[in-house]
N, CA, C and O atoms as a printed pandas DataFrame, in Angstrom:
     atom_number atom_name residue_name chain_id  residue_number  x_coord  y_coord  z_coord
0              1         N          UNK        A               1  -45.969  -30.678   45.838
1              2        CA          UNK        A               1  -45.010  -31.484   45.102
2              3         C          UNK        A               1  -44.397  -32.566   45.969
3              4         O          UNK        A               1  -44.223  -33.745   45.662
4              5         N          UNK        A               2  -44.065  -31.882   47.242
5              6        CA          UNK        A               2  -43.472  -33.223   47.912
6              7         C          UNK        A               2  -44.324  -34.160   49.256
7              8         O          UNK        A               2  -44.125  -35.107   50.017
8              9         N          UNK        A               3  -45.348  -33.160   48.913
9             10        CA          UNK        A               3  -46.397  -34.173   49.413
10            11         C          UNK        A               3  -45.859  -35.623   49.513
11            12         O          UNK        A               3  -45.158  -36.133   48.639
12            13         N          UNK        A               4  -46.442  -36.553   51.225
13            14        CA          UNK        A               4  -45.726  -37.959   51.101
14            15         C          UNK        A               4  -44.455  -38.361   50.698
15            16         O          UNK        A               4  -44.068  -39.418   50.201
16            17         N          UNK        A               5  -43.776  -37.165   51.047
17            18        CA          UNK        A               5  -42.292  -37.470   50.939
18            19         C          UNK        A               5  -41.688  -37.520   52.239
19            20         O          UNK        A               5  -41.877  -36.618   53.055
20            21         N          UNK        A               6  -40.788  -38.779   52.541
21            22        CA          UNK        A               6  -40.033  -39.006   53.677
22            23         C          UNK        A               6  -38.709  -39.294   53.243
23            24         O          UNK        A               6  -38.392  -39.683   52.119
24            25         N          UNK        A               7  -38.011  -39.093   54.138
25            26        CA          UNK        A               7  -36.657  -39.363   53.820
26            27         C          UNK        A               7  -35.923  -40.302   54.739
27            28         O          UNK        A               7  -35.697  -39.955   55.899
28            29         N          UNK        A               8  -35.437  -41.792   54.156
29            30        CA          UNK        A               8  -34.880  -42.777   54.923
30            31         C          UNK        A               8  -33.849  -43.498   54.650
31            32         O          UNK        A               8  -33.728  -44.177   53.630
32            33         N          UNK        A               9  -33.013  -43.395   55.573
33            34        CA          UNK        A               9  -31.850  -43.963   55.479
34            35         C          UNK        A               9  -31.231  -45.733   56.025
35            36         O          UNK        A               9  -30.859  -46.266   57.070
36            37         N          UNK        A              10  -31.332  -45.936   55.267
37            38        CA          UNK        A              10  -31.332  -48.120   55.520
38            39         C          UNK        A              10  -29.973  -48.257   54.809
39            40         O          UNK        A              10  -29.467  -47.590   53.907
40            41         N          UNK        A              11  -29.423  -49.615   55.678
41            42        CA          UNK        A              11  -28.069  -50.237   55.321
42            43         C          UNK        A              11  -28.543  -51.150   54.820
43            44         O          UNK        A              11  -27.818  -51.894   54.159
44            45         N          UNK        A              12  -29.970  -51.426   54.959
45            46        CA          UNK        A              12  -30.348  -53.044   54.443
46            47         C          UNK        A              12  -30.387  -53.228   53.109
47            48         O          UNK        A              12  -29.988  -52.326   52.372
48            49         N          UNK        A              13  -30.930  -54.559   52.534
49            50        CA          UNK        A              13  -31.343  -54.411   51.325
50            51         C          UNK        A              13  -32.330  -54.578   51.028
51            52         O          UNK        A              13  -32.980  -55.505   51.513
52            53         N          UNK        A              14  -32.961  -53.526   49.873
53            54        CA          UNK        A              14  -34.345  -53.191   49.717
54            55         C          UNK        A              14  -34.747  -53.998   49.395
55            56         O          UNK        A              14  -35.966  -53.852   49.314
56            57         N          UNK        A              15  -34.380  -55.072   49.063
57            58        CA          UNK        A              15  -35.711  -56.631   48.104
58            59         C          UNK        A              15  -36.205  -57.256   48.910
59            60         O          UNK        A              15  -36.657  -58.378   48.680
60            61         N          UNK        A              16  -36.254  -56.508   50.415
61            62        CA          UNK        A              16  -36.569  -57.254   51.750
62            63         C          UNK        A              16  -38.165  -56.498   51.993
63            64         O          UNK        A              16  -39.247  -57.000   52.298
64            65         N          UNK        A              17  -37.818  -55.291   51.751
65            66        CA          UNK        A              17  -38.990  -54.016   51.914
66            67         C          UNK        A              17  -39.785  -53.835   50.169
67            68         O          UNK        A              17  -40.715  -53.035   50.060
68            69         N          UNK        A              18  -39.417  -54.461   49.199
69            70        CA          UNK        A              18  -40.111  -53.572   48.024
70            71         C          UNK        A              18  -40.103  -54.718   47.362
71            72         O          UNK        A              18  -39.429  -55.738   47.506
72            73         N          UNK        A              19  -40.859  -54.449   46.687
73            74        CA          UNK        A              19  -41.051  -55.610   45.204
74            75         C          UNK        A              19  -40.709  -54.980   43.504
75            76         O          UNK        A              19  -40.587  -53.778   43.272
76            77         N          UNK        A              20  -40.640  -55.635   42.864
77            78        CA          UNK        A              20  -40.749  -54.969   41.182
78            79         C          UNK        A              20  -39.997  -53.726   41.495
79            80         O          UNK        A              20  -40.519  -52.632   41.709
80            81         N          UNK        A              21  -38.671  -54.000   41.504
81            82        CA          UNK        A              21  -37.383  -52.742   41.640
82            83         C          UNK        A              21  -36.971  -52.529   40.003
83            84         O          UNK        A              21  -36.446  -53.381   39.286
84            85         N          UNK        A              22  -37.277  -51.440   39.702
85            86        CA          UNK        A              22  -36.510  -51.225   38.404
86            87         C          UNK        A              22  -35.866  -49.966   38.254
87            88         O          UNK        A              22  -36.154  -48.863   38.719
88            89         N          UNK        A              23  -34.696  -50.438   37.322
89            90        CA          UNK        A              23  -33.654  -48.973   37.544
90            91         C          UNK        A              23  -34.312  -48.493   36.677
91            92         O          UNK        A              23  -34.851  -49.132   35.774
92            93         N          UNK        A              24  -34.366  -47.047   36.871
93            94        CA          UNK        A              24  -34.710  -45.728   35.742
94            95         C          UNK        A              24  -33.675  -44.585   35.412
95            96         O          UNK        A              24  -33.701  -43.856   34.421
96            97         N          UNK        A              25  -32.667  -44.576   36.546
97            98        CA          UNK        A              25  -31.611  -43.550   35.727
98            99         C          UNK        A              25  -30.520  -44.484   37.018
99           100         O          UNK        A              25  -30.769  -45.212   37.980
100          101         N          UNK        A              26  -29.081  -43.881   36.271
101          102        CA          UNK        A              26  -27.847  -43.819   36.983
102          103         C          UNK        A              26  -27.111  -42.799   36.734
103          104         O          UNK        A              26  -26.875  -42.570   35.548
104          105         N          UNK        A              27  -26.463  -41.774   37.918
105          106        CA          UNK        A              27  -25.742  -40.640   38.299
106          107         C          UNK        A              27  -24.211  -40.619   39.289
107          108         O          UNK        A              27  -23.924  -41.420   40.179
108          109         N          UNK        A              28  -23.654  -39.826   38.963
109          110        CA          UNK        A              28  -22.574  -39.974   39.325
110          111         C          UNK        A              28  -22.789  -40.019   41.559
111          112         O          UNK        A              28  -21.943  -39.411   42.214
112          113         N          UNK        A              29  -23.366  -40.397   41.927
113          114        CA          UNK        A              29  -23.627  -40.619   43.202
114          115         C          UNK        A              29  -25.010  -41.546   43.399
115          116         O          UNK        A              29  -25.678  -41.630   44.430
116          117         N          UNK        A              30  -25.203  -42.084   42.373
117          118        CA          UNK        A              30  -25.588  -43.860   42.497
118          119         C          UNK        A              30  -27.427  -44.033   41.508
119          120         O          UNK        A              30  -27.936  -43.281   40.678
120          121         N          UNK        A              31  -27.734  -44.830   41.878
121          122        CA          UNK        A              31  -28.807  -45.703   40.566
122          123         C          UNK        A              31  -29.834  -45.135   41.582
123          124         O          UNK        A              31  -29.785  -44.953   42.798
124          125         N          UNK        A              32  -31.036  -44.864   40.380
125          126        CA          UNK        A              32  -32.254  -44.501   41.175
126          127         C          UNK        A              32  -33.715  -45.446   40.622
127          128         O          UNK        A              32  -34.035  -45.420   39.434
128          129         N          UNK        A              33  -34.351  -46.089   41.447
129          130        CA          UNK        A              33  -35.078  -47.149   40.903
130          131         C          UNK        A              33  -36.372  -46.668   41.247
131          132         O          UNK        A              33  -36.550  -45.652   41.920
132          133         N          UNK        A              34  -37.700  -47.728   40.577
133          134        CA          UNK        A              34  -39.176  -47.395   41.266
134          135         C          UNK        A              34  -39.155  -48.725   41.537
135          136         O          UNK        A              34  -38.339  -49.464   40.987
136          137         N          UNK        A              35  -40.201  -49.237   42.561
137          138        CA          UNK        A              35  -40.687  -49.820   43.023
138          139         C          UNK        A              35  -41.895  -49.909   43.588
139          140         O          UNK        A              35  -42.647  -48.989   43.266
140          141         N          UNK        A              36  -42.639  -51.245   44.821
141          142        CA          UNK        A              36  -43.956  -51.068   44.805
142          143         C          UNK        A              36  -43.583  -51.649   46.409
143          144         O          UNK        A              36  -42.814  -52.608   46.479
144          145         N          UNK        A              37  -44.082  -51.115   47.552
145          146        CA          UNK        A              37  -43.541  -51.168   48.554
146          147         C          UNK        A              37  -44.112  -52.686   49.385
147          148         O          UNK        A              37  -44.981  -52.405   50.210
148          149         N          UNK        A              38  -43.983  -53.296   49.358
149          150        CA          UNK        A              38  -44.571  -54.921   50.117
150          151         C          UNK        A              38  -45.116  -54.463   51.130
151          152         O          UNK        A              38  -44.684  -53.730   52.020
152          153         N          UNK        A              39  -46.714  -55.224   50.855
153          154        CA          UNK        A              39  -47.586  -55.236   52.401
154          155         C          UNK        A              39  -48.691  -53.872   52.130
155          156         O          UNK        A              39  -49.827  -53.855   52.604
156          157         N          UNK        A              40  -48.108  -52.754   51.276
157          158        CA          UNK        A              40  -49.020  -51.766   51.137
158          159         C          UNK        A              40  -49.388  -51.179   49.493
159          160         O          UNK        A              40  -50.296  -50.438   49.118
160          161         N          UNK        A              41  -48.286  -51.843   48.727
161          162        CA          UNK        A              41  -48.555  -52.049   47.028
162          163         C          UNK        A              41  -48.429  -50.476   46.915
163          164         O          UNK        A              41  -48.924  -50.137   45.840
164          165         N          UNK        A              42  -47.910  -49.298   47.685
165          166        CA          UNK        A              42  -47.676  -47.977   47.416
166          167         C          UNK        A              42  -46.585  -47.694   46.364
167          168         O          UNK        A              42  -45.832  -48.668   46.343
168          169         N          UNK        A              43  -46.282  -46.957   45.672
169          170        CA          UNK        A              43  -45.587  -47.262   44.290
170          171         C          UNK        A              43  -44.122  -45.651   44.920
171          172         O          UNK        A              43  -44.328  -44.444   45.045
172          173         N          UNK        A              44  -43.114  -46.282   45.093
173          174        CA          UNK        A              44  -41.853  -45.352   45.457
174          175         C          UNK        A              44  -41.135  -45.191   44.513
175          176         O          UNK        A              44  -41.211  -45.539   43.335
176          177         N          UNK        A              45  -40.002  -44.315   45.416
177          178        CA          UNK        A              45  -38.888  -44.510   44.363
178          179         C          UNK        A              45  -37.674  -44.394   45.231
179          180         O          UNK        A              45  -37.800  -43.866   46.335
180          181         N          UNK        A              46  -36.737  -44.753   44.910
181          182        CA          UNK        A              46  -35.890  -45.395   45.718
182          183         C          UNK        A              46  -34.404  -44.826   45.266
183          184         O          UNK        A              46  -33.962  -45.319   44.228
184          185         N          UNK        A              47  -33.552  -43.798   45.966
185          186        CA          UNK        A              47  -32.077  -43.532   45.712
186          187         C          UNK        A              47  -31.187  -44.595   46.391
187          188         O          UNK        A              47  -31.232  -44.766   47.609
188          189         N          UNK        A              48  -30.300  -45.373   45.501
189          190        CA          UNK        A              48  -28.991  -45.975   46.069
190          191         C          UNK        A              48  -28.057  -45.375   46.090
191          192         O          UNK        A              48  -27.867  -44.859   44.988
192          193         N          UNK        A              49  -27.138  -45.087   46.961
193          194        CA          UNK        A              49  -25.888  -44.338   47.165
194          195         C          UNK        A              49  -24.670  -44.746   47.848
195          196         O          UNK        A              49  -24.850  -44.966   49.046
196          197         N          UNK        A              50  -23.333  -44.930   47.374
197          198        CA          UNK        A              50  -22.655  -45.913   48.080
198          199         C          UNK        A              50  -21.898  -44.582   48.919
199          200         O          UNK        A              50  -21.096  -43.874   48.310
200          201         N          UNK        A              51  -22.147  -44.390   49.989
201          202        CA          UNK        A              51  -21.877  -43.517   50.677
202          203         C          UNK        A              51  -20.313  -43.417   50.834
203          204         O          UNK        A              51  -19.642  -42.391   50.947
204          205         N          UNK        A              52  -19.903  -44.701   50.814
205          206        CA          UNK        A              52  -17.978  -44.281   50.468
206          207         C          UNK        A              52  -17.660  -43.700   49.734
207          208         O          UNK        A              52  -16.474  -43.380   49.802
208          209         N          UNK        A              53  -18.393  -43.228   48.675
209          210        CA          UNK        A              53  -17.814  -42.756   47.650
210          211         C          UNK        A              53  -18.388  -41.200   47.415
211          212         O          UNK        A              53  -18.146  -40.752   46.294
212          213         N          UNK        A              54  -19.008  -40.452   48.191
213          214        CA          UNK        A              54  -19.172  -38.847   48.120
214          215         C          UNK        A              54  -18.823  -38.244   48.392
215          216         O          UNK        A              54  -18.858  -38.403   49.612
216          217         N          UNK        A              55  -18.167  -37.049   48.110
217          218        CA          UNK        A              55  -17.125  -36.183   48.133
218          219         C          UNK        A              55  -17.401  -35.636   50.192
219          220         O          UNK        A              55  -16.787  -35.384   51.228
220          221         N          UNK        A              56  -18.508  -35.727   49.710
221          222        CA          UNK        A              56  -18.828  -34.548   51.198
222          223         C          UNK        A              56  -19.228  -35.403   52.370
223          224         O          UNK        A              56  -20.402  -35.255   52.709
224          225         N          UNK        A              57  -18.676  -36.070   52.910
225          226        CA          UNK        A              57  -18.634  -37.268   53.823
226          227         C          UNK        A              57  -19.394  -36.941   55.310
227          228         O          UNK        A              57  -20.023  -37.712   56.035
228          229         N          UNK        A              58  -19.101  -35.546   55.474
229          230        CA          UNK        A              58  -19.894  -34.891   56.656
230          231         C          UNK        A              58  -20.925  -34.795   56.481
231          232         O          UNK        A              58  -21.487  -34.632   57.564
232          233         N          UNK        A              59  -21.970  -34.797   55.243
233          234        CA          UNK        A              59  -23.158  -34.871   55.056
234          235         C          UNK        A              59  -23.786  -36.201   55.190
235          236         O          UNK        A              59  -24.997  -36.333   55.009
């Protein structure tokens, strides 16, 4: 299932790294989009999270 799953953490903004970003859901700890990754056309998916705002800050 989680095969090719990595987990990465960027301050940047993704329209730098991905192409064709589209939102598919929003949750109370931020918007979750797909995309198609530039340079390798691999098809992701992408959590935004405004980290000021989660309860559990030590995480």
């Amino acid at each position: 299932y989680t095969k090719g799953y990595t987990s990465v953490h960027s301050h940047g903004d993704p329209s730098t790294k991905y192409a064709n970003l589209v939102k598919i859901g929003q949750g109370a700890s931020g918007g979750v989009y797909t995309a198609y990754e530039i340079g390798t056309n691999v098809s992701v998916a992408i959590k935004q999270m405004n980290l000021e705002k989660q309860p559990k800050k030590e995480l």
